[in-house]
C-alpha positions in Angstrom: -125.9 212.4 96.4 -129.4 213.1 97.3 -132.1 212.0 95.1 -135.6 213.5 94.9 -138.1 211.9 92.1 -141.5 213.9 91.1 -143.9 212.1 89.1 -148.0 212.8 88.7 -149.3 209.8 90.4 -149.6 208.9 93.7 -149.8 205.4 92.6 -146.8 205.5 90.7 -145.0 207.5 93.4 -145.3 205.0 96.2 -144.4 202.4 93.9 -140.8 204.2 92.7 -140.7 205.0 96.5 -141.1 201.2 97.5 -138.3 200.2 94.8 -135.8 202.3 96.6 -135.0 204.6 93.3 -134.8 207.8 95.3 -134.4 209.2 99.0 -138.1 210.9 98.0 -140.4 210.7 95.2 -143.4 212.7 95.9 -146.7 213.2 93.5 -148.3 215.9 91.7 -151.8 215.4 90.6 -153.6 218.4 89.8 -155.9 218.5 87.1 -155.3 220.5 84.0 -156.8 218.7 81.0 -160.9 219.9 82.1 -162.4 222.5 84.3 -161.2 226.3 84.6 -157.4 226.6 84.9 -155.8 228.5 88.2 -155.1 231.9 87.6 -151.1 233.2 88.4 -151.5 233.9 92.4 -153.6 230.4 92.4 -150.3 229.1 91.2 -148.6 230.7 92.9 -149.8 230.3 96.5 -150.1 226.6 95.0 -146.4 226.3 94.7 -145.3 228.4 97.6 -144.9 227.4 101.0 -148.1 226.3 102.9 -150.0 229.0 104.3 -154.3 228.5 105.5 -156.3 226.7 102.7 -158.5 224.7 101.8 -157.3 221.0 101.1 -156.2 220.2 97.5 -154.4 223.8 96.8 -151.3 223.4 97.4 -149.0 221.2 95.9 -147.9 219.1 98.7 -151.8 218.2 99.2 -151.8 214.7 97.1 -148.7 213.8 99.1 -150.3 211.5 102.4 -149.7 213.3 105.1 -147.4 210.3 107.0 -145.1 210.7 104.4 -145.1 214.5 104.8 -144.4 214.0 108.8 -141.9 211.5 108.3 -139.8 213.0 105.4 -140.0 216.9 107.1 -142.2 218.4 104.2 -144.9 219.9 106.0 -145.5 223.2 104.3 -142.3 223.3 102.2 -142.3 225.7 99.2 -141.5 223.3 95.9 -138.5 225.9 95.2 -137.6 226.0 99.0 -137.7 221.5 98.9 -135.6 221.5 95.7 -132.9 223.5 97.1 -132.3 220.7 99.7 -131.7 217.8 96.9 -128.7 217.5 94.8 -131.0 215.9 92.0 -134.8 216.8 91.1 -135.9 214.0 88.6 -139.4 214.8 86.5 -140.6 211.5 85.6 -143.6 212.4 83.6 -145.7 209.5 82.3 -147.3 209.7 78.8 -150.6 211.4 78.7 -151.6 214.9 78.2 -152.1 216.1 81.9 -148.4 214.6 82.8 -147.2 216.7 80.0 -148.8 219.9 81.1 -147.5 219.3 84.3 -144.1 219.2 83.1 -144.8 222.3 81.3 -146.3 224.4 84.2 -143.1 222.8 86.2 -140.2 224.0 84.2 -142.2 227.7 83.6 -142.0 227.7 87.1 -138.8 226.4 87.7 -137.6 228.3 85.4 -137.7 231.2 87.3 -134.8 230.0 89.8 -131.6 229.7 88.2 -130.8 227.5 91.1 -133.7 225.3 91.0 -133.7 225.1 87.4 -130.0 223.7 87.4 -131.1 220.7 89.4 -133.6 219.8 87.7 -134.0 216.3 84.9 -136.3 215.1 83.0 -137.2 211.3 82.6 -139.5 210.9 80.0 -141.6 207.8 80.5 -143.0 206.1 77.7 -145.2 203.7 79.8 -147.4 204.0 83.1 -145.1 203.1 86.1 -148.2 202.0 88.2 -148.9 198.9 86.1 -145.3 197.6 86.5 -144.3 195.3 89.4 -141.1 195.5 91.5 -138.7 193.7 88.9 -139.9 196.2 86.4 -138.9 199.2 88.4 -135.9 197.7 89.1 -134.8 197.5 86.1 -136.9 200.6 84.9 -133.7 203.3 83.3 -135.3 206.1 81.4 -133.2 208.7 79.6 -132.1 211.2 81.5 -132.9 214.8 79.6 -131.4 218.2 81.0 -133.3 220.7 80.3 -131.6 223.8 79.0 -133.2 227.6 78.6 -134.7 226.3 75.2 -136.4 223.8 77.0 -137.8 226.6 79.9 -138.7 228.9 77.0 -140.8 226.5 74.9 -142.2 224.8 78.1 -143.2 228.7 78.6 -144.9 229.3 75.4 -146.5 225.9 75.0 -147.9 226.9 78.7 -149.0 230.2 78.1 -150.6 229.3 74.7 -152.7 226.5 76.5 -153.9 229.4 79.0 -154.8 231.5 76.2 -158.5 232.6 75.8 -159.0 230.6 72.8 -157.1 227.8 71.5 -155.6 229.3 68.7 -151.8 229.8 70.0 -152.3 226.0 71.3 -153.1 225.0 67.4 -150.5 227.4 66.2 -147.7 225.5 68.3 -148.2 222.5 65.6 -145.9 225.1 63.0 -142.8 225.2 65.3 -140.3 223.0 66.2 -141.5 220.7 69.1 -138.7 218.1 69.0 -137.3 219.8 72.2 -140.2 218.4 74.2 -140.8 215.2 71.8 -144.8 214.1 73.8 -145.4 218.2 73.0 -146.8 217.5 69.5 -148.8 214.4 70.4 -150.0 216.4 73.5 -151.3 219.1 70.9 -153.2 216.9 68.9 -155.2 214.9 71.9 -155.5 218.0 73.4 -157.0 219.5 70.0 -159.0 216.6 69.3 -160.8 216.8 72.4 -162.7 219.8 71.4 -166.6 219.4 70.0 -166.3 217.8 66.6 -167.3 220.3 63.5 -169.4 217.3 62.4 -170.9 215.6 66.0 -169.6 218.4 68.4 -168.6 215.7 70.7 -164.7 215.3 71.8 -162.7 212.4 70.9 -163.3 211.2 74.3 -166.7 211.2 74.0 -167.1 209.9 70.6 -165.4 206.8 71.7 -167.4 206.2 74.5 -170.7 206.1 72.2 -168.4 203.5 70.0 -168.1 201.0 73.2 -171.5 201.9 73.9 -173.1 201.3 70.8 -173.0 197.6 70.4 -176.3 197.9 73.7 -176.2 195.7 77.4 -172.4 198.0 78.1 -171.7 198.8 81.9 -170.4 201.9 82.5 -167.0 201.2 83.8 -166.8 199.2 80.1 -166.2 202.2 79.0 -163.6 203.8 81.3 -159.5 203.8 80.2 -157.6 201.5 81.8 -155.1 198.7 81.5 -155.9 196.5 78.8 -159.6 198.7 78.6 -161.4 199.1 75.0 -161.3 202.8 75.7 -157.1 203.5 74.5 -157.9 207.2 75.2 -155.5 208.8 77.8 -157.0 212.7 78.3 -159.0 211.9 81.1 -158.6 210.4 84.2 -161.2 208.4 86.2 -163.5 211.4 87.6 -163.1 212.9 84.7 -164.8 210.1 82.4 -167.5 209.8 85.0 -168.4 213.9 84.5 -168.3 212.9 80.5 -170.8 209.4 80.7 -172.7 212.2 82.9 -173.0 214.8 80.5 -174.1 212.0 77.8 -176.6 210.6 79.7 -178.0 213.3 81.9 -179.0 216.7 79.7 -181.5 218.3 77.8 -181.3 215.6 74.7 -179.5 212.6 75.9 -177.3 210.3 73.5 -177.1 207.4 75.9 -179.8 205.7 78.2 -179.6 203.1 80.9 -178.0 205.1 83.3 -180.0 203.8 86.3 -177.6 206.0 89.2 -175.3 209.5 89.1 -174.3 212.0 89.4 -170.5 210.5 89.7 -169.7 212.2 93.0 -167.9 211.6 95.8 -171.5 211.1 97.5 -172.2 208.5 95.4 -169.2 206.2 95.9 -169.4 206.6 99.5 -173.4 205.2 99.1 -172.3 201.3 98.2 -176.0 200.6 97.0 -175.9 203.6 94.7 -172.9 202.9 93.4 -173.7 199.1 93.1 -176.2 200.3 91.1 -174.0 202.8 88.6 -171.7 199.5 88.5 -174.8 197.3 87.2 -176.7 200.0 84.6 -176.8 198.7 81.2 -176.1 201.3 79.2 -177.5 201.5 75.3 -177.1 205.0 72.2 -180.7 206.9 72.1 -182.0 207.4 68.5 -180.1 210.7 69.1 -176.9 209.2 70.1 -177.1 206.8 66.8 -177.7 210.2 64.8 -174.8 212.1 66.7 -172.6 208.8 66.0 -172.9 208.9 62.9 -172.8 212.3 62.1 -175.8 213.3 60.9 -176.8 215.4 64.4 -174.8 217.7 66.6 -175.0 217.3 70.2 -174.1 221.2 70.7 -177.2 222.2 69.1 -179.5 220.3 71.7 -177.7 220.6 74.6 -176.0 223.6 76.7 -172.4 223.8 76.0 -170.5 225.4 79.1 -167.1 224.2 79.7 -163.5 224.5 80.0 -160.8 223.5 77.5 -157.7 224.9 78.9 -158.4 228.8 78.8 -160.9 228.8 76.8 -164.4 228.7 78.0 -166.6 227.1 75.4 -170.2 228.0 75.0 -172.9 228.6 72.5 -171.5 231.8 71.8 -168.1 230.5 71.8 -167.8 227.2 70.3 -164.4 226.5 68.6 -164.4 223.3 67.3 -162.1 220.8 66.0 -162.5 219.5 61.8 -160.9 216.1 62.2 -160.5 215.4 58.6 -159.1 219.1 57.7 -156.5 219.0 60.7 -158.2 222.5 61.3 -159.7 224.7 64.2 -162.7 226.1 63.5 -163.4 229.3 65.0 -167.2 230.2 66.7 -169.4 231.8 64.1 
């Protein structure tokens, strides 16, 4: 029986591949948890099989390009490549863009009766990159097949997180998640990440002032990782970069020391600059103690213009998140 493993780290993907748990495990990264979300023919063409684009639309794209030559993938449809498998294995790790990957995957899926009866889920309830060999070895998780409940609440879970505003997203927190048991946690971090009622920071953000706060902090002090101070798992690594950015470098800063940015491609590729990011000492502005502590909000003193799933958050069109109320707050 032919085996093909998807997960949503290239990292993790060579590493299953390397243990010999499947003829193919390939990765899908995209980025769903910040920035504007494709529109349908985006997804699409995204999914579909490889025509002209530019690199990083199409799904194949965080796949290296030896292993698409030596496996026969080059510009294979994701339908069209799970046909050829007599198993398609979604092993989803557990943070909130793997989960919405899983969600966009089986919406999709869903659509091929075919494809969709191939397909299995494998929750993960750690990161598969941090384990060695002897771990994945002995790495079993359960095996979950999804039914046409799980496509149709996959479905609405999707579409609500498209939505113009977040308030089918909120409302998902009254039904019966259990289907899809990281869909409710997924909610919340998802929910939490919009600006505070109080600071009008995101979770995210309020706990990188926390690390920052105690003065003389680095900037990758405050940066998730394995057995890193900062236990949030929305963002990934550019993505905390663009937030330390929009900290430090608007119209009212709440942190100072920054000495290099922005966090580009640019500057990794200059090794003084980015010797220099490395060795800034970071420290709160009198505004970022005020914001902290909740007696200032940031949104008021600096231009708000962002994405939260469908929703495009502005002045105009703040929703916001009241932590202590467990409510969403809609603009005024």
């Amino acid at each position: 029986m032919t085996r093909l493993i998807v997960t949503t780290d290239s990292s993790a993907a060579g590493a299953i591949q390397g243990a010999g748990l499947a003829d193919l495990v390939i990765a899908i990264e995209r980025r769903l948890v910040r920035g504007p979300l494709p529109s349908t023919a985006e997804l699409n063409a995204f999914f579909a099989p490889r025509t002209p684009h530019p690199l990083g639309l199409h799904w194949l794209d965080d796949t290296p390009s030896w292993r698409l030559k030596s496996s026969g993938l080059e510009g294979r449809g994701l339908i069209e490549l799970f046909s050829e498998y007599d198993s398609v294995e979604l092993w989803m790790e557990p943070e909130p863009n793997a989960l919405l990957l899983l969600l966009l995957l089986l919406d999709h899926c869903g659509i091929d009766r075919a494809a969709a009866s191939k397909l299995v889920m494998r929750p993960l309830d750690i990161a598969v990159s941090g384990l060695g060999p002897e771990g994945l070895a002995n790495l079993n998780p359960p095996i979950v097949k999804p039914t046409q409940d799980h496509v149709e609440l996959a479905g609405r879970a999707w579409r609500a997180y498209r939505a113009p505003t977040p308030q089918a997203w909120f409302g998902l927190l009254e039904t019966d998640l259990s289907l899809l048991p990281q869909l409710e946690r997924c909610v919340v971090d998802l929910l939490e990440e919009l600006p505070n009622v109080t600071s009008g920071l995101g979770a995210t953000e309020t706990r990188i002032l926390e690390l920052i706060a105690p003065g003389g902090v680095q900037p990758f002090d405050v940066f998730p990782g394995y057995q890193k101070s900062n236990e949030r798992r929305v963002f990934g690594y550019w993505e905390i970069g663009a937030l330390l950015d929009g900290l430090a470098r608007c119209e009212r800063p709440g942190v100072a020391g920054l000495d290099e940015g922005p966090f580009s491609l640019e500057m990794h590729n200059d090794s003084s600059r980015l010797q220099r990011y490395k060795q800034s000492r970071l420290s709160l502005t009198e505004f970022g103690k005020a914001v902290l502590g909740g007696h200032e909000h940031f949104c008021c003193h600096n231009r708000i213009d962002r994405w939260w799933g469908g929703t495009h958050l502005t002045h105009h069109r703040l929703w916001q998140w009241d932590t202590e109320a467990f409510s969403l707050i809609e603009p005024d």
